[in-house]
BAFI-3210 file (N, C-alpha, C; in Angstrom, 3 decimals, decimal comma, padded with zeros to 6 digits):
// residues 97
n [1|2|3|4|5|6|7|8|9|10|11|12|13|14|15|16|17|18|19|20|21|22|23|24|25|26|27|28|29|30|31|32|33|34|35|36|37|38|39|40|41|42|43|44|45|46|47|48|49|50|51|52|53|54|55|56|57|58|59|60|61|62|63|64|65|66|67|68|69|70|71|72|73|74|75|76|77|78|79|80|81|82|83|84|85|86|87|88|89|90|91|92|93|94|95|96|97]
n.u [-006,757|-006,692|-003,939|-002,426|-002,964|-000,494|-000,154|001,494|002,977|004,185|002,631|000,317|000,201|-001,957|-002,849|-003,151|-005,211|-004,481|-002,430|-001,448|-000,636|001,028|001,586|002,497|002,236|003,671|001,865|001,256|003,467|006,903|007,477|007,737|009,381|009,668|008,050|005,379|005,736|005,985|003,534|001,957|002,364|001,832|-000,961|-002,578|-003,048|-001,575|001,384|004,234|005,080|006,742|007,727|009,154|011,059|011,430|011,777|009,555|007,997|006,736|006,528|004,447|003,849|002,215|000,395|-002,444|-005,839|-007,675|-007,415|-008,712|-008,917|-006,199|-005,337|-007,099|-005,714|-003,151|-004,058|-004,401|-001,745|-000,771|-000,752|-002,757|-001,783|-001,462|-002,224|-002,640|-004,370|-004,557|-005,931|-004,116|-004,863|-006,859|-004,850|-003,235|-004,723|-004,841|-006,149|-007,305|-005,704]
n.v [-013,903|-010,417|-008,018|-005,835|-002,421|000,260|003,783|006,470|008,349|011,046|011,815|012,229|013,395|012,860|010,378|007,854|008,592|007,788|008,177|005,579|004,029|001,713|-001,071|-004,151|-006,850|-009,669|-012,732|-015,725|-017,134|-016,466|-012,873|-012,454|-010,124|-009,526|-011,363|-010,321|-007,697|-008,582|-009,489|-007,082|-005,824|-007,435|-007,681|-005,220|-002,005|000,621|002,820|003,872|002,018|000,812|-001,585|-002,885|-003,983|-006,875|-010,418|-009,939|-007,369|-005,119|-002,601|-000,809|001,077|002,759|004,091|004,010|003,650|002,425|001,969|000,308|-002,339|-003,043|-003,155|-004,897|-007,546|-006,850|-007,814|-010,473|-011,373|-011,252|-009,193|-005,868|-002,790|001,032|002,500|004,492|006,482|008,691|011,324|012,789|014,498|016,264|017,036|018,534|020,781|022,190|021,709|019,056|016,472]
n.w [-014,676|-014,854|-016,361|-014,371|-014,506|-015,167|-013,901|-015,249|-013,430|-013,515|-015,676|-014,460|-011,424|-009,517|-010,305|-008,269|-005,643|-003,217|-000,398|001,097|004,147|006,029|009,739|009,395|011,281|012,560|012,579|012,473|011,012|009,270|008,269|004,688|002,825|000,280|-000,836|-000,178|-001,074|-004,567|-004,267|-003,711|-005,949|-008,224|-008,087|-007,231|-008,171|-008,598|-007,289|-006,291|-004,013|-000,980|001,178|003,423|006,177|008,383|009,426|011,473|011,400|008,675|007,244|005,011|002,465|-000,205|-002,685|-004,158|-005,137|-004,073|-001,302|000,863|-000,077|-000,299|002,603|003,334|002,702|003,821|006,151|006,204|006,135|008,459|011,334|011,462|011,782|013,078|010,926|008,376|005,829|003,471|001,513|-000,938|-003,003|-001,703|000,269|-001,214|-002,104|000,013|002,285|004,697|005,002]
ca.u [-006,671|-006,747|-002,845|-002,476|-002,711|000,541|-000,115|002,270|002,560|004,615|001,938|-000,820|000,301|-002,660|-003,528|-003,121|-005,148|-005,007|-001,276|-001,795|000,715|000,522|002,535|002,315|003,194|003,943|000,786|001,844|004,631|007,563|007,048|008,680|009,003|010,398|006,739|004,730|006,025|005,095|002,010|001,177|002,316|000,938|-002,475|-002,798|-003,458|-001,212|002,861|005,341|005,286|007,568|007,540|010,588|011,140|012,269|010,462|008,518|007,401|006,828|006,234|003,849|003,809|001,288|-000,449|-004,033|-007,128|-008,397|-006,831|-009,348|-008,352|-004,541|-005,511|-007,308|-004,470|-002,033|-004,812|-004,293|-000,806|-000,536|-001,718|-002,330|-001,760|-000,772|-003,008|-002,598|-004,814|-004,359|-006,161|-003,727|-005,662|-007,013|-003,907|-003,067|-005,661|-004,626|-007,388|-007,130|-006,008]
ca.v [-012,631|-009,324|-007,306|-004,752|-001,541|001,300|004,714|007,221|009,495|012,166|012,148|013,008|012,959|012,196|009,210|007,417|009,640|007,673|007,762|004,241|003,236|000,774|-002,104|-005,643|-007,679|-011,108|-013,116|-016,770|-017,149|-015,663|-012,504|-011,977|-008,658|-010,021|-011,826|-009,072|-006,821|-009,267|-009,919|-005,931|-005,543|-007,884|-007,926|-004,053|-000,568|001,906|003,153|004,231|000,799|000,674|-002,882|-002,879|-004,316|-007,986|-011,582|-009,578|-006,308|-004,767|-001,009|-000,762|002,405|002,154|004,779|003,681|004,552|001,489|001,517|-000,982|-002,885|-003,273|-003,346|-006,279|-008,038|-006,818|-008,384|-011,544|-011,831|-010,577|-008,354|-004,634|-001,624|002,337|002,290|005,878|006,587|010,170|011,732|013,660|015,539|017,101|017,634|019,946|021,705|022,555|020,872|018,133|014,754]
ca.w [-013,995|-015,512|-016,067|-013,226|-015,220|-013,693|-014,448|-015,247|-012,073|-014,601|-016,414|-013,526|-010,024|-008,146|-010,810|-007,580|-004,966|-001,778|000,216|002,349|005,309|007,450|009,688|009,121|012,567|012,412|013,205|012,615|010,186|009,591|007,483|003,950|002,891|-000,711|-000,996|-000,146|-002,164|-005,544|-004,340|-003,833|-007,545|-009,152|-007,804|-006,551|-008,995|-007,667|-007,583|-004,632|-003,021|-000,374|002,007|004,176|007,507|008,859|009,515|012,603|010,835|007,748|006,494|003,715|001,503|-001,355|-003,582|-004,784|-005,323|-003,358|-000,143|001,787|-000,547|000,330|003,720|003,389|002,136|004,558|007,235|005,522|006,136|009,775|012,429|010,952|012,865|012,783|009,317|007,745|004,624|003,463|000,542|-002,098|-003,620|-000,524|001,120|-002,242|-002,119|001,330|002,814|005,746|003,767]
c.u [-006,187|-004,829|-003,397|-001,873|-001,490|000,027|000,819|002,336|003,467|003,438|000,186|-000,344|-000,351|-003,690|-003,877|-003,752|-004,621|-003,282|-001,382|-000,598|000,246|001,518|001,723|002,992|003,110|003,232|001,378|003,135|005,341|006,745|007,975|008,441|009,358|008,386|005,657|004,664|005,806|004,050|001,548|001,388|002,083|-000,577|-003,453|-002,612|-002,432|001,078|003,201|005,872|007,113|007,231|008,664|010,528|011,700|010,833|009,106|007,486|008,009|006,274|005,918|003,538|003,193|000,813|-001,494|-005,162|-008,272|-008,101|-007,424|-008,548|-006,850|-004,832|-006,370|-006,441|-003,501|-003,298|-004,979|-002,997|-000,377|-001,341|-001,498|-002,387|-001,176|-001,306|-003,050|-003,215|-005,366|-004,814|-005,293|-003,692|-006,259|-005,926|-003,191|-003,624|-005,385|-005,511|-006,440|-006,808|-006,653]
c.v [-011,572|-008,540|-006,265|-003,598|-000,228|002,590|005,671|008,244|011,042|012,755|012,549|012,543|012,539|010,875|008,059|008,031|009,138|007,019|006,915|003,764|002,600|-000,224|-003,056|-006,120|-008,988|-012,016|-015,047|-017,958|-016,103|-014,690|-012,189|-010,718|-008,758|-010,499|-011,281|-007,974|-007,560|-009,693|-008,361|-005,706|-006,233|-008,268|-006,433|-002,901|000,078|001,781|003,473|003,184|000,906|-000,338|-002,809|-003,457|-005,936|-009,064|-011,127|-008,614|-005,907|-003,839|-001,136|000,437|002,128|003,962|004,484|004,374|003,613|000,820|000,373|-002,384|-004,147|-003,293|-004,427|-007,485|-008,300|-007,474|-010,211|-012,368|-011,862|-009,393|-006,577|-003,474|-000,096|002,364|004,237|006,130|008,220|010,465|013,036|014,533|016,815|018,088|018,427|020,979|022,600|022,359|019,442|016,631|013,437]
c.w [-014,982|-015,422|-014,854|-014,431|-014,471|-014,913|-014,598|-014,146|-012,665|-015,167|-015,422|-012,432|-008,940|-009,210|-009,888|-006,302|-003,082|-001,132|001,634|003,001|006,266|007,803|009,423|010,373|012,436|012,957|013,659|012,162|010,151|008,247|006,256|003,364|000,907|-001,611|-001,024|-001,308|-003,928|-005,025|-004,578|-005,640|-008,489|-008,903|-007,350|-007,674|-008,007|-008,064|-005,975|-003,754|-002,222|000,709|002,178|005,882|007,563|008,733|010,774|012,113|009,330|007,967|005,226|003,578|000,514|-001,927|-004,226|-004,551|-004,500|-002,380|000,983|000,819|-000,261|001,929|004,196|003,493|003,261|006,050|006,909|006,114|007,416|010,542|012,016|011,938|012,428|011,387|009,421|006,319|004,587|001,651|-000,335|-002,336|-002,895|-000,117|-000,241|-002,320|-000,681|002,606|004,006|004,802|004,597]
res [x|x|x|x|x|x|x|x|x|x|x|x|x|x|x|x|x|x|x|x|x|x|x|x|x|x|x|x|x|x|x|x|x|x|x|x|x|x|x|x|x|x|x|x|x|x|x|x|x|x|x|x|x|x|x|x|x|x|x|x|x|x|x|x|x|x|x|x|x|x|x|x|x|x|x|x|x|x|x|x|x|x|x|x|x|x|x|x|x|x|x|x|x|x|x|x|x]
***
């Protein structure tokens, strides 16, 4: 498997354009939020990661450019819901993200 390349977000802020949120509900195991979070970074492009919540739910925060992606993933682990994928770049422009 290929390194996961991180980009500097100093160095261009929308190197990442696509701000992805979503829960994680607890399908048949418990959920770790510890586990998650190394799997999104070492297998996922992107910065901001935030995974927080308990063995029932998790809150995923992501930055990529390949949000189906990560939402695959998090459909993997449990039941996904409240999915928010907001374009950046847009919403700078002053545009609808």
């Amino acid at each position: 498997m290929e390194p996961i390349r991180s980009i500097d977000a100093e160095d261009d802020p929308f190197a990442y354009r696509y701000d992805t949120q979503f829960l994680i509900d607890r399908r048949d195991k418990d959920l770790d939020e510890d586990e998650i979070t190394d799997y999104i970074l070492s297998h996922f492009e992107g910065n901001s990661l935030i995974a927080a919540g308990d063995e029932d739910l998790i809150k995923i925060h992501f930055h990529t450019n390949e949000p189906w992606k990560l939402l695959e993933y998090g459909n993997t682990v449990g039941e996904i819901y409240d999915i928010v994928v907001e374009d950046m770049i847009r919403q700078s422009n002053g545009l609808h993200g």
